[in-house]
C-alpha positions as CSV (number, residue, x, y, z in Angstrom):
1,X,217.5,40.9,-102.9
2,X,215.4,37.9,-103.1
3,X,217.8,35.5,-102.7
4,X,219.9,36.6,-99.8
5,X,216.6,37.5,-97.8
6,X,215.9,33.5,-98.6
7,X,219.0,32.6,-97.4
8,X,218.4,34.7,-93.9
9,X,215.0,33.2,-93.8
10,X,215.5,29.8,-94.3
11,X,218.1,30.3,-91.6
12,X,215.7,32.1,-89.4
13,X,212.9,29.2,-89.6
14,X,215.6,26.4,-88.3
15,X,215.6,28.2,-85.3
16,X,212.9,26.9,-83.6
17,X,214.4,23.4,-84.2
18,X,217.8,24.7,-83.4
19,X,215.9,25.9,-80.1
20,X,214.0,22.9,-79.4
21,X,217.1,20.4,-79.6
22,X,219.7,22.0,-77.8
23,X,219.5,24.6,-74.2
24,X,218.7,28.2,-74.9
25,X,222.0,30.1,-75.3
26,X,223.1,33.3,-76.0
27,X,226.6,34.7,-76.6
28,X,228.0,37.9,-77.3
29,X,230.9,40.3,-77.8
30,X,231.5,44.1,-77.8
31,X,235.0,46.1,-79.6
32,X,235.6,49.9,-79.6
33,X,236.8,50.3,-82.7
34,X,239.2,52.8,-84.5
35,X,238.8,53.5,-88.7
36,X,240.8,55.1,-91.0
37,X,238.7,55.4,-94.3
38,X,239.7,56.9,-97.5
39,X,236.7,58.3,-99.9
40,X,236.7,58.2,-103.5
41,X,234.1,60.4,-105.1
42,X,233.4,60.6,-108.7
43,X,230.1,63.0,-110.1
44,X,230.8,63.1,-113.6
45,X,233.6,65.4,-114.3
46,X,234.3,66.2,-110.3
47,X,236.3,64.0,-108.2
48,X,237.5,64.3,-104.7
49,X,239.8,62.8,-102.6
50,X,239.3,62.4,-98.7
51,X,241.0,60.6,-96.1
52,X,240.3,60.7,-92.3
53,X,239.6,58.6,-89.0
54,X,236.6,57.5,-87.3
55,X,236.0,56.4,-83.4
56,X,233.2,54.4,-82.3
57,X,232.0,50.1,-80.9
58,X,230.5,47.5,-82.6
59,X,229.0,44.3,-81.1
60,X,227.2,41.2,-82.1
61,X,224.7,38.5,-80.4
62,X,224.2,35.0,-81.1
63,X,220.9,33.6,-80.0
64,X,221.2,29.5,-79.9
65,X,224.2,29.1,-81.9
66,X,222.4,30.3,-85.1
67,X,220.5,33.5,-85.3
68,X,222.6,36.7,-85.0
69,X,222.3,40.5,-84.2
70,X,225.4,42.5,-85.6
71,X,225.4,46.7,-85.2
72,X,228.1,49.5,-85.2
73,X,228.6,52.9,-85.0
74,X,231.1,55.5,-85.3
75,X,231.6,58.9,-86.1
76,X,234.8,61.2,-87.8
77,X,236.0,63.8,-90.1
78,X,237.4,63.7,-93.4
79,X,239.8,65.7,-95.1
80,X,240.6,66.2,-98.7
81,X,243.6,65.4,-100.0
82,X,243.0,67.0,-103.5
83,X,241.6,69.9,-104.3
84,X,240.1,72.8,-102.3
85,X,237.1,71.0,-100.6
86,X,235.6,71.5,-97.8
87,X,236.1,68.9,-94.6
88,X,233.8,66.5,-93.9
89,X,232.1,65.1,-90.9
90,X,231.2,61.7,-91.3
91,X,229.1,59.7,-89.0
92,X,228.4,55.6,-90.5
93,X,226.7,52.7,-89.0
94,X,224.7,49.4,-89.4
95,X,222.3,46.6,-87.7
96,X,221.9,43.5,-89.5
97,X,219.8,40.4,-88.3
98,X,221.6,37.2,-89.9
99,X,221.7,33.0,-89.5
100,X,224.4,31.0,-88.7
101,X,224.0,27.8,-90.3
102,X,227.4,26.1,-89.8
103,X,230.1,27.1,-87.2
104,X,232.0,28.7,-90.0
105,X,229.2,30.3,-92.0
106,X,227.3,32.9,-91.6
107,X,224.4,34.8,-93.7
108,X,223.2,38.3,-92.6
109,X,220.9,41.3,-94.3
110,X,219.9,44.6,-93.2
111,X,220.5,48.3,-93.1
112,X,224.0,50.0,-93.4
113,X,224.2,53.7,-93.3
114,X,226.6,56.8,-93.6
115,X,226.1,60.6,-93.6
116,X,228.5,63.3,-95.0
117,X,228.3,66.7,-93.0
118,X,230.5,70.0,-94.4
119,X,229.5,73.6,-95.7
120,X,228.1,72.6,-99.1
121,X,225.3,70.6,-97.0
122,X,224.3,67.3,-95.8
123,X,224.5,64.2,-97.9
124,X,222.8,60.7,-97.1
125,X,223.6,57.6,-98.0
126,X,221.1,54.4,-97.1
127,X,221.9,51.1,-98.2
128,X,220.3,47.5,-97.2
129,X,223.3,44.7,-98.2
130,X,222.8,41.0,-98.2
131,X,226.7,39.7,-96.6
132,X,228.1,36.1,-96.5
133,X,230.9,35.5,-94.3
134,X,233.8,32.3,-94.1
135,X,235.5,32.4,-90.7
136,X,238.1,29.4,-88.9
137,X,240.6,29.3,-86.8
138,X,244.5,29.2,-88.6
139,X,246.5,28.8,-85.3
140,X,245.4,28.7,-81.5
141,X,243.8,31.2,-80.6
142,X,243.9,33.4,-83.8
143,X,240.8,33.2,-86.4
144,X,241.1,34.9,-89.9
145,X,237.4,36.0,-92.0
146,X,236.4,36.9,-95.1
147,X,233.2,39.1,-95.6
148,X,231.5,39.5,-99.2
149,X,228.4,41.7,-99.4
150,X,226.2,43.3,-102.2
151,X,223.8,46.1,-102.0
152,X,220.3,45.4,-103.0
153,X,218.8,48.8,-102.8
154,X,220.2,52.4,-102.4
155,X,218.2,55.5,-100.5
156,X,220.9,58.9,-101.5
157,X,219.9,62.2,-101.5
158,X,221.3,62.7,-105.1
159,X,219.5,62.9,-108.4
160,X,221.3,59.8,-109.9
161,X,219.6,56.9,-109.4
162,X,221.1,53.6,-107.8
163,X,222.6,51.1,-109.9
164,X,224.8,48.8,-108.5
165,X,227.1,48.1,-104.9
166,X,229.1,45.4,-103.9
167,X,232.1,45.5,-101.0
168,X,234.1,43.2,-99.5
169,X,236.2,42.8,-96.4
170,X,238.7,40.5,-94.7
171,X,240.6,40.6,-91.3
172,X,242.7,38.2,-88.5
173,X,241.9,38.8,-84.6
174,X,244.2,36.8,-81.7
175,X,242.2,36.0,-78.6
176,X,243.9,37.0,-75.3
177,X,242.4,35.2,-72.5
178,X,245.0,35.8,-70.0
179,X,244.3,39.7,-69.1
180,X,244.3,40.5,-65.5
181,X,241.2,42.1,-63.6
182,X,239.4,39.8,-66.3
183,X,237.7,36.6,-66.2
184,X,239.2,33.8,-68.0
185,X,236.0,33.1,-69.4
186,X,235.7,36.5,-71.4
187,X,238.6,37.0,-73.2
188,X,240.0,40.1,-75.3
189,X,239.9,40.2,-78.7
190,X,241.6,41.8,-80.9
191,X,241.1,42.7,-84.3
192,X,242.2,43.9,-87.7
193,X,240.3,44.6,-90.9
194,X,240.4,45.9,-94.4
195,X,237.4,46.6,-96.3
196,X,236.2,47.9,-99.6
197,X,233.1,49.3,-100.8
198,X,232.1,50.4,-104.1
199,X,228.6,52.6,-104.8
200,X,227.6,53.9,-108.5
201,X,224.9,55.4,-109.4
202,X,223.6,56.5,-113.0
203,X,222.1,59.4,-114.8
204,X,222.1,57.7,-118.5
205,X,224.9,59.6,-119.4
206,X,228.9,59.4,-118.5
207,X,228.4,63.3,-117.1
208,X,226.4,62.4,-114.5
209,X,227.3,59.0,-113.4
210,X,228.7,58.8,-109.5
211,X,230.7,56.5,-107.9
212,X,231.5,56.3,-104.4
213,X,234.3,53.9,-103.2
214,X,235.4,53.9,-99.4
215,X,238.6,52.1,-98.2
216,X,238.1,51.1,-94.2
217,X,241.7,49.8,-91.8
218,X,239.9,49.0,-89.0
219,X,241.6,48.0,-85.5
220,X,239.5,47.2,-82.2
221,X,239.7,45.9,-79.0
222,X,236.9,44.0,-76.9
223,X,235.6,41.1,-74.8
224,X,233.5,38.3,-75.9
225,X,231.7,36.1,-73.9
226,X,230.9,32.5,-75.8
């Protein structure tokens, strides 16, 4: 956790410099954004199977070419695809304050959240992650990414405690800047990702270990202003 808060830091103190050297700028972009995830849960002997869609946005600014503001939100339900469990309502998001340090890099820390609602009550899960993130352009006007992230901390409402979480994600997005009734200077974007991310926590023995592994396809749509 040390580390990656360094790296954010260290990014976070070349601002003023960043600031000082070049005019103060500020870009952003906003998507609404569909999800189809697919949960894995493992408590000891008990697993379940869910799959499901979520609806919801998720937007990002860049202050100066270097410091960043990423959140997202969005909200679904889940059904199980084994078994005789009960549905769930899911509801997930995140804000993370991040540096980027080259045109292509980018460092970023912070909170991300998601909340299981159904009959046998409400479960919690609170995670702060430390992400790095590759991004470049493969042809005109189309940019590929590839996100790695590893959990520093858990907060769940479960006796287990945390032990480890790590996740990764990559996606491809085509920039449209032709759209009518839209400026040529903020173009559409859109976007596909996949994403993994894996959550265990232990109770010293192998009958109450859990594991939580969620699968995200994500598509969305927005403008960007840079």
């Amino acid at each position: 956790m040390r580390r990656a808060a360094a790296l954010v830091l260290a990014g976070l103190l070349a601002a003023p410099v960043a600031l000082g050297a070049q005019r103060r700028t500020w870009h952003w972009e906003l998507a609404l954004t569909g999800v189809g995830m697919r949960v894995h849960s493992v408590s000891g002997p008990t697993v379940q199977k869910l799959t499901g869609a979520a609806f919801g946005g998720s937007g990002q600014v860049l202050f100066a070419n270097l410091i960043t503001l990423d959140v997202g939100y969005w909200q679904g339900i889940l059904t199980p695809s084994t078994g005789v469990a009960a549905d769930r309502d899911v509801v997930e998001g995140y804000a993370q304050l991040g540096a980027r340090p080259l045109g292509w890099v980018s460092l970023r820390f912070g909170p991300h959240a998601w909340t299981y609602v159904s009959n046998a009550g409400t479960q919690r899960w609170f995670l702060m992650e430390g992400r790095a993130r590759v991004q470049g352009e493969v042809l005109p006007e189309v940019e590929s990414y590839l996100e790695l992230w590893r959990v520093f901390s858990a907060d769940v409402n479960v006796p287990q405690p945390f032990q480890t979480g790590m996740g990764g994600e990559g996606g491809i997005s085509l920039r449209i800047r032709n759209v009518p009734v839209i400026p040529r200077s903020i173009p559409v974007r859109i976007r596909m990702a996949y994403g993994i991310e894996r959550v265990r926590m232990e109770g010293g023995t192998p009958t109450t270990i859990r594991t939580e592994v969620l699968d995200r396809l994500a598509f969305s749509i927005g403008i960007e202003r840079r």
